[in-house]
Structures are given as C-alpha cells and as structure tokens.
FIPATI-320333 format. One line per 4 residues: number of its first residue (from 1); their letters; for each residue x, y, z of C-alpha. Coordinates in nm, 2 decimals, always signed. Layout:
// residues N
NUM) A) X:Y:Z ~ ...
***
This chain:
// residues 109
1) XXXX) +0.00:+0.00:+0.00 ~ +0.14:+0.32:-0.09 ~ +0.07:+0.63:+0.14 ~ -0.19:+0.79:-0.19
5) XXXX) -0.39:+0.50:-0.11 ~ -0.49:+0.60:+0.27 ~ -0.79:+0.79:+0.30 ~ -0.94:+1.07:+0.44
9) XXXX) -1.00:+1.01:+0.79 ~ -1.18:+1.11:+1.11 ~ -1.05:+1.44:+1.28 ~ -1.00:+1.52:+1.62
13) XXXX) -1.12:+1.19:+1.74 ~ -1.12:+1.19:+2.14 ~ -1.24:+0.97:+2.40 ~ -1.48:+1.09:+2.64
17) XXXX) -1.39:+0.94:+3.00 ~ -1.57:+1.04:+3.37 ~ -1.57:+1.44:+3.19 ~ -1.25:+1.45:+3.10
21) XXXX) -1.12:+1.41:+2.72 ~ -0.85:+1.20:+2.62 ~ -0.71:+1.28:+2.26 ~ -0.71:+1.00:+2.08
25) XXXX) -0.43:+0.89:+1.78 ~ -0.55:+0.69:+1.47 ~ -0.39:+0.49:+1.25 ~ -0.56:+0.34:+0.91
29) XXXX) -0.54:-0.03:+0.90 ~ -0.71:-0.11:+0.60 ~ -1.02:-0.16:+0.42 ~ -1.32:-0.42:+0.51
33) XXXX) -1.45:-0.61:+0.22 ~ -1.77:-0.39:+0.21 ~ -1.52:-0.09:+0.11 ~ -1.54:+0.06:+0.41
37) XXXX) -1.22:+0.21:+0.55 ~ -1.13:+0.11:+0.90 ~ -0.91:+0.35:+1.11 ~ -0.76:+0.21:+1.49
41) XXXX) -0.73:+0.41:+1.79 ~ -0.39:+0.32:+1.88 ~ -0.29:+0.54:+2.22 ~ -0.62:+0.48:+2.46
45) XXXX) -0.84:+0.13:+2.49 ~ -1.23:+0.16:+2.54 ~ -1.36:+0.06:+2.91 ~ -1.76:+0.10:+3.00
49) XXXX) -1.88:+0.41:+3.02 ~ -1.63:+0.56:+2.75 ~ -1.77:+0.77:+2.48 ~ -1.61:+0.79:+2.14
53) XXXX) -1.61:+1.17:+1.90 ~ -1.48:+1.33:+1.66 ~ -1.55:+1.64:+1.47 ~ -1.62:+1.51:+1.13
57) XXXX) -1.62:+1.13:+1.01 ~ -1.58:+1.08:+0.66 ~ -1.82:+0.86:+0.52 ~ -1.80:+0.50:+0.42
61) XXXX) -1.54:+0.49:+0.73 ~ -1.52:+0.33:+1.03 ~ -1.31:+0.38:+1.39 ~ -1.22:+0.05:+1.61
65) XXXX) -1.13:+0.10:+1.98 ~ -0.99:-0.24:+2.16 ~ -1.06:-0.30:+2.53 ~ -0.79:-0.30:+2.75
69) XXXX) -0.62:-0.71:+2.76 ~ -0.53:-0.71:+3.11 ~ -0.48:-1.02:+3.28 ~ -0.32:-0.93:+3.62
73) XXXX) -0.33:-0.66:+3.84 ~ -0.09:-0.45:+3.91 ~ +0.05:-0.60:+4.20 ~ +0.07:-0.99:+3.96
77) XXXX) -0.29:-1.09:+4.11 ~ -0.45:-1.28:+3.84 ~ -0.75:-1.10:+3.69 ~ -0.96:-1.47:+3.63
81) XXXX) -1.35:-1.47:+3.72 ~ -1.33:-1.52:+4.07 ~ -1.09:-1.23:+4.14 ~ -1.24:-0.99:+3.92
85) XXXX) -1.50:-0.73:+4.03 ~ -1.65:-0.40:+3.87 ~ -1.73:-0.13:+4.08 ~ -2.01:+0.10:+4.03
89) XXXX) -1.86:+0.29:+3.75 ~ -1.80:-0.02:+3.60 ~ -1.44:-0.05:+3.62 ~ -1.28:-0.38:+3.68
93) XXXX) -1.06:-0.44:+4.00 ~ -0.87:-0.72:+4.21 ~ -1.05:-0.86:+4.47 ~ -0.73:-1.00:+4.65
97) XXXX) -0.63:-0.66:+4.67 ~ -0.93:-0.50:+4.70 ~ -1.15:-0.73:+5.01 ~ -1.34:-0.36:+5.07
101) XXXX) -1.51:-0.36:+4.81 ~ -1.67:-0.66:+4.82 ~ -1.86:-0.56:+5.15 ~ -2.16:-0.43:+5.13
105) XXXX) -2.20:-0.04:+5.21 ~ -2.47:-0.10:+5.44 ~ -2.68:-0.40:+5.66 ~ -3.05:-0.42:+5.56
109) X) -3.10:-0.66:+5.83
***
C-alpha cells in the first residue's frame, strides 16, 4: 500500500472518560471487504462508560477501539473470574487486593 492509497480520515477523534477528554491517535489499518475504511485508535483502549467523538467522520469509514487485555493486576494478582470485580462505574478491579469492596455499604438486616 502506498501512502496515496490511505484515506481521508476522522478528525479530532477523542475519548470521552468520567468528563474528561482524552485525545485519541488513529492509524488506518485497511479496508473491510464492504469498502469501508477502517481506522484504529492506537494510544487509549475503550472501558464502559467511555464515549467515542470526533468532529467530522468521513463517510464510508469506520473507527475501532480495543478493550484494555489485562490479565493481572498491578500487583501480579490474576484477573480470572473469581478475582475480578466491577465497581459502580463499571471498572474492573482485584479482589485480592481490594476485600473492601466486596462488602456491602450498608446492613438491611
């Protein structure tokens, strides 16, 4: 592929996260076999809750955000089913590292 054949893409493409904006770097990875063009956030993964803009998307083209692939905390915990939580803004955390959270804020009893 020679750099004529990349096309127009998205501009000013951000990621809206808890109010704040996080500027977001695309790269064009190629073409899907419907035509249309496909462009990769490559400096910020997606988490729940995130929002995606962009001041003006060409059309026929499409933007791909990957979810973070994090498999251990940040202290080596593994991040498997049982050791995984989300918290109320749906973020995932470590449980081992985290016992807290898994109480509940208050007794209805």
């Amino acid at each position: 592929m020679q750099l004529t054949d990349v096309p127009e893409g998205p501009t000013n493409v951000r990621i809206l996260r808890d109010g704040r904006e996080i500027p977001a770097e695309t790269v064009y990875t190629g073409r899907r076999p419907d035509g249309i063009a496909v462009f990769t956030v490559v400096n910020a993964a997606f988490i729940p809750g995130d929002q995606l803009q962009m001041d003006r998307m060409p059309a026929r083209t499409a933007v791909v955000v990957s979810s973070p692939k994090i498999d251990r905390c940040p202290q080596g915990h593994p991040m498997t089913t049982d050791n995984t939580g989300i918290d109320q803004h749906g973020y995932r955390y470590c449980k081992t590292c985290h016992p807290d959270q898994e109480k509940p804020a208050h007794d209805l009893d």
